[in-house]
C-alpha positions in Angstrom: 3.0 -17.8 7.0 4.2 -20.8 4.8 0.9 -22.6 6.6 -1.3 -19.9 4.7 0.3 -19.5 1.6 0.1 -23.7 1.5 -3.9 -23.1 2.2 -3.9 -20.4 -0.7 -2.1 -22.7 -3.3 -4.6 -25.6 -2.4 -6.9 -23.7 -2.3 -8.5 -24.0 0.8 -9.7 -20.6 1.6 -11.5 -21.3 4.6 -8.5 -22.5 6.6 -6.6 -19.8 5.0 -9.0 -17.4 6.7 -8.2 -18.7 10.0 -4.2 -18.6 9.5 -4.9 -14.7 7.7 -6.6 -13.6 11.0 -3.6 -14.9 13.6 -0.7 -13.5 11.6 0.5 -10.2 12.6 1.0 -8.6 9.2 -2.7 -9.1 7.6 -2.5 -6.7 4.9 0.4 -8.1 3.1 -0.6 -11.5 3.8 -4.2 -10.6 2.2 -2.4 -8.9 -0.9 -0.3 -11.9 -1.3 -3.0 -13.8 -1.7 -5.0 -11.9 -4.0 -1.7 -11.9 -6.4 -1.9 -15.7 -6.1 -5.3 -16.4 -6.7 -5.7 -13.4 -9.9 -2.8 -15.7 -11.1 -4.7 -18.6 -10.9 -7.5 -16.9 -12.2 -6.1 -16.2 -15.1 -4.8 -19.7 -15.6 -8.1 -21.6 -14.5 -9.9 -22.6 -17.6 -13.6 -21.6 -16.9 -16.4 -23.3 -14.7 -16.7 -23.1 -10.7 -13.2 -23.0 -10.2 -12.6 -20.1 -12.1 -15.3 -18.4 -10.5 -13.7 -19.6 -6.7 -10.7 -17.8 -7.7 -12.2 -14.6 -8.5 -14.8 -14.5 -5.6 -11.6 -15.1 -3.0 -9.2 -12.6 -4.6 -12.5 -10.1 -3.9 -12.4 -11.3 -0.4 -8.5 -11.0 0.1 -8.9 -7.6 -1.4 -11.5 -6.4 0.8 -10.1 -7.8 3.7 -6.7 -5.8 3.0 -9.1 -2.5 2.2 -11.4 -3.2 5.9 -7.4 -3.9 7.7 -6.0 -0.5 6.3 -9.1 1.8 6.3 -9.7 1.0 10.5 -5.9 1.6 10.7 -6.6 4.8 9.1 -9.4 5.5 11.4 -7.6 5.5 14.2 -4.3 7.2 12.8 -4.0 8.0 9.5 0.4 8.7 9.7 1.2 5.5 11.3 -1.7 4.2 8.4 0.9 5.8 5.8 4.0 4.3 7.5 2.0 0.3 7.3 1.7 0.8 3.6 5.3 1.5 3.3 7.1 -0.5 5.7 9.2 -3.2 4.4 8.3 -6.6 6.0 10.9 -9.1 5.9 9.0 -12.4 6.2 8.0 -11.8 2.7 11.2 -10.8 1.1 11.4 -7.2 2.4 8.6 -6.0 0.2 5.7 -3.3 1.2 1.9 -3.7 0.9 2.0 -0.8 -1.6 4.4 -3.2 -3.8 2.1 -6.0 -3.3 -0.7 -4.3 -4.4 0.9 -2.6 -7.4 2.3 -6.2 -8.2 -1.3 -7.5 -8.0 -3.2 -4.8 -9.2 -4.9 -4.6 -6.7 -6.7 -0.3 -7.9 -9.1 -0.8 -5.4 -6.4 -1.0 -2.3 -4.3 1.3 -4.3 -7.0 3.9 -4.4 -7.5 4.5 -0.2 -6.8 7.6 0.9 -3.9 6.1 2.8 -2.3 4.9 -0.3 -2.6 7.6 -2.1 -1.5 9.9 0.8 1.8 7.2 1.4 2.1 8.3 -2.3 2.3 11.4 -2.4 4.7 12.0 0.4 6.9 10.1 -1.7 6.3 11.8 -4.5 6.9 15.5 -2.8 9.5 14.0 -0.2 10.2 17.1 1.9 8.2 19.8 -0.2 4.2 20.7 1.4 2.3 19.8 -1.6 0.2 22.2 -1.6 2.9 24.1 -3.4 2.1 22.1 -6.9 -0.9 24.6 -6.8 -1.8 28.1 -8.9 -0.9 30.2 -6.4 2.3 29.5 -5.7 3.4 28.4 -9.5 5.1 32.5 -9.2 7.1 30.9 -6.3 8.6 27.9 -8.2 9.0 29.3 -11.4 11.7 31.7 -9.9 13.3 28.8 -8.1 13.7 26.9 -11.6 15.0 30.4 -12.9 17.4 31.0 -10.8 19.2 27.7 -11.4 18.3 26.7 -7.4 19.9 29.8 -6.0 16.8 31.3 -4.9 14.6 27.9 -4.2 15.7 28.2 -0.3 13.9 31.4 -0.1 10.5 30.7 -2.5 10.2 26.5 -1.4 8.9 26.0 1.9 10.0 22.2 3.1 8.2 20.0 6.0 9.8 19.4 9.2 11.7 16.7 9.3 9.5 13.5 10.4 10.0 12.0 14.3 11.3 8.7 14.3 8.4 6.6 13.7 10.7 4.4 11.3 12.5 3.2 14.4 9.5 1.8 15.9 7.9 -1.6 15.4 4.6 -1.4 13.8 
């Protein structure tokens, strides 16, 4: 880790390549480093630097978006749980943090983020429930002050364990 964030801040992408793909968490890693290099981006003052920055913070990105759409492919829950599990060589921070941090839309924007998202946002409510057709079924829940939300509110199964396991 502190080997590939030294390659980043010197700017030596190539090696930081190599470090990136023998690290076991490659998406935060990636996201990292597209935060540090937009920074530097921003501070460069023009010529071929300035365009090095920009073309590696691409790279990072992409790299993160390839990682966590082939996790996805192969299963899209445990995809969700990446994006939100807190890794603690970086501070205890998720890849959805770094990536808000960086702004990094594009990585923000994959169906597993914005699925991660959303579970978040509903918590324990299906949210297909936010549509039309059920809009009857909440508004007599707000109505009733909460007394008949049991009855109209349908709420997911609590999730297995998957928290417990190492990713």
């Amino acid at each position: 880790r502190d080997l590939f964030i030294w390659a980043i801040l010197m700017n030596h992408t190539e090696m930081a390549q190599v470090f990136l793909s023998h690290m076991k968490y490659r998406i935060c890693a990636a996201l990292i480093a597209t935060k540090i290099l937009k920074q530097y981006f921003q501070r460069a003052p023009y010529g071929d630097l300035k365009d090095s920055y920009e073309k590696n913070a691409k790279y990072f990105e992409e790299y993160a978006i390839a990682c966590i759409k082939q996790c996805e492919k192969n299963d899209t829950d445990l995809a969700c749980e990446i994006v939100l599990q807190r890794i603690e060589l970086y501070g205890n921070v998720t890849c959805l943090q770094v990536a808000a941090d960086a702004q990094d839309k594009l990585f923000i924007a994959t169906p597993c983020c914005v699925q991660a998202m959303n579970n978040i946002w509903y918590n324990n409510i299906y949210p297909e429930q936010s549509k039309k057709r059920n809009e009857l079924a909440m508004a007599i829940g707000v109505f009733s002050l909460g007394l008949l939300a049991p009855f109209c509110v349908t709420f997911r199964d609590p999730p297995t364990d998957i928290a417990d396991d190492v990713l």
